[in-house]
DRENDO-1510 file (C-alpha; in Angstrom, 1 decimal, always signed):
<recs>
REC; n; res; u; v; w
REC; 1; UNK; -23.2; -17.8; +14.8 .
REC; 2; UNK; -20.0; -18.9; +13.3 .
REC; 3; UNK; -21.6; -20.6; +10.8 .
REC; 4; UNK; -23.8; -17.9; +9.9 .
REC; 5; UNK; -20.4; -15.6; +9.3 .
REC; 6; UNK; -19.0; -17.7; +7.1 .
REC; 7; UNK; -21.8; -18.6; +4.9 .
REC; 8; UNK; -22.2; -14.6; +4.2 .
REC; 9; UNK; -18.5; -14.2; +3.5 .
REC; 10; UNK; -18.9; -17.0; +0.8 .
REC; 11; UNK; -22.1; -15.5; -0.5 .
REC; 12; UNK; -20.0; -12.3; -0.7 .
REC; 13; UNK; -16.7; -14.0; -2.0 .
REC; 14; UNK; -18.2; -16.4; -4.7 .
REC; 15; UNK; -19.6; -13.9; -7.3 .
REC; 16; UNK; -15.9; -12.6; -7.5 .
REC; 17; UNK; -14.8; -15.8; -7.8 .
REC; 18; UNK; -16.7; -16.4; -10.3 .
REC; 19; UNK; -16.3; -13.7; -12.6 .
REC; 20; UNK; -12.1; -14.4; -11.9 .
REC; 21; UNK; -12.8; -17.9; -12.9 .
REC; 22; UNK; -14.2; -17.0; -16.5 .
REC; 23; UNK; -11.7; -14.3; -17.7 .
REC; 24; UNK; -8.9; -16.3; -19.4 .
REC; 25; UNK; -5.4; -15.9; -18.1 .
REC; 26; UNK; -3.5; -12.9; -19.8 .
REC; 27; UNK; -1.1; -14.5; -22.1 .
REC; 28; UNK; +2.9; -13.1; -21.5 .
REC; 29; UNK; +5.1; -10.7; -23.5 .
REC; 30; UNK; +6.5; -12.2; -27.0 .
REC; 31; UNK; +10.3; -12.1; -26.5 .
REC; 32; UNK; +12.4; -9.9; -28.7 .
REC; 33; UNK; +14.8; -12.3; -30.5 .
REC; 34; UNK; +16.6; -9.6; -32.7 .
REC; 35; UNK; +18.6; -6.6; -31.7 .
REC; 36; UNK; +17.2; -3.3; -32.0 .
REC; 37; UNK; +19.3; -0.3; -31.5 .
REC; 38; UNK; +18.4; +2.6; -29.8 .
REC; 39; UNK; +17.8; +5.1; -32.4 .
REC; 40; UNK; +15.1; +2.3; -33.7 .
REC; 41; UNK; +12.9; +2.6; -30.7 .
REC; 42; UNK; +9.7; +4.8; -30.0 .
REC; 43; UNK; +10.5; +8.0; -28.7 .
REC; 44; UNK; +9.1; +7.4; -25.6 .
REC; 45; UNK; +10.9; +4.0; -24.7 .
REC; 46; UNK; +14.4; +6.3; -25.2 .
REC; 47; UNK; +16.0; +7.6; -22.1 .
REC; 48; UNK; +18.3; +10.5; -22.5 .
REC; 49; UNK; +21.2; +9.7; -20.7 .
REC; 50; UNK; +23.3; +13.1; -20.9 .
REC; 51; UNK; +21.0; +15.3; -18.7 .
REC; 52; UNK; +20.7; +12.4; -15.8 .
REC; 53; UNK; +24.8; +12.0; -15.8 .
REC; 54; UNK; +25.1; +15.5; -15.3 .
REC; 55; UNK; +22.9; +15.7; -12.9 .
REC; 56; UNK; +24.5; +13.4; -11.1 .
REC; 57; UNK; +27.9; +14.8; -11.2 .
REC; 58; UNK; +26.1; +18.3; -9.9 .
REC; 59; UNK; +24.7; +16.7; -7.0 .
REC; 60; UNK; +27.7; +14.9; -6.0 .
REC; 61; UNK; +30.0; +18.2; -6.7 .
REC; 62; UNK; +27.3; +20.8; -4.7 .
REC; 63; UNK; +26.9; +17.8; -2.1 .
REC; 64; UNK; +31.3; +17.6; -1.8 .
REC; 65; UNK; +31.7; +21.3; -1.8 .
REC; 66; UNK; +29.3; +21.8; +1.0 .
REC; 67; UNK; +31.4; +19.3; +3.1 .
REC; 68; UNK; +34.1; +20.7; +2.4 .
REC; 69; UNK; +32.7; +24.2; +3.3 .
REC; 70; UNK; +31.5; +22.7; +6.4 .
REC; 71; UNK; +34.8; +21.1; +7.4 .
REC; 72; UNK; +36.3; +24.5; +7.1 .
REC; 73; UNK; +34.3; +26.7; +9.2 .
REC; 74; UNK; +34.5; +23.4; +11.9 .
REC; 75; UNK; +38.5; +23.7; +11.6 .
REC; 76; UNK; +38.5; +27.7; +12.0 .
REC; 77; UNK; +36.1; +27.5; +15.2 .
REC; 78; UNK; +38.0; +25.0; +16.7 .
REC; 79; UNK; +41.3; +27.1; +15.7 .
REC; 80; UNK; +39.3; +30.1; +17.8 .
REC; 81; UNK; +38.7; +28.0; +20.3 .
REC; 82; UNK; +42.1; +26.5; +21.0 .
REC; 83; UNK; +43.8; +30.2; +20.8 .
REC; 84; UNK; +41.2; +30.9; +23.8 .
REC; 85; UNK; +42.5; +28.1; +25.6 .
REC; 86; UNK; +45.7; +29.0; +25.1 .
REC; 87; UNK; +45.5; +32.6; +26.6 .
REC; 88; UNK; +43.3; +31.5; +29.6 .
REC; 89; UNK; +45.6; +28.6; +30.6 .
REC; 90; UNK; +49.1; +30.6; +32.2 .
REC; 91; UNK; +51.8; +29.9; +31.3 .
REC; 92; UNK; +54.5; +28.1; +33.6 .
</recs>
């Protein structure tokens, strides 16, 4: 039974093998040896820098503000909370 397994998976492996076998290996990039600048490349090799830096700087503003924000209404509850305390605990 075993034996019977494996010979299908080869009978089902060795076409694809075969075919893999016969294509030549893709041959690697040339390297660039010169400089190019940027305003030389293809349009869509250029990445816009300007709109991804502000972006950025939004995210991390919105994302400080909101902690901030957040620390605020933490401090005032606890403020409403310790002026409770203070009223329900008498005084000496």
């Amino acid at each position: 039974m075993k034996r019977l397994v494996l010979v299908i998976a080869l009978i089902a492996l060795l076409p694809g093998a075969i075919v893999h076998a016969q294509q030549p290996p893709p041959q690697p990039p040339t390297a660039q040896e010169d400089f190019v600048p940027v305003s030389a490349l293809p349009q869509a090799e250029q990445l816009p820098a300007a709109p991804l830096l502000i972006a950025a700087y939004a995210f991390v503003w919105v994302a400080l503000m909101m902690y901030v924000w957040s620390l605020w209404r933490r401090m005032a509850r606890l403020e409403r909370d310790l002026a409770d305390l203070q009223r329900r605990v008498p005084k000496p």
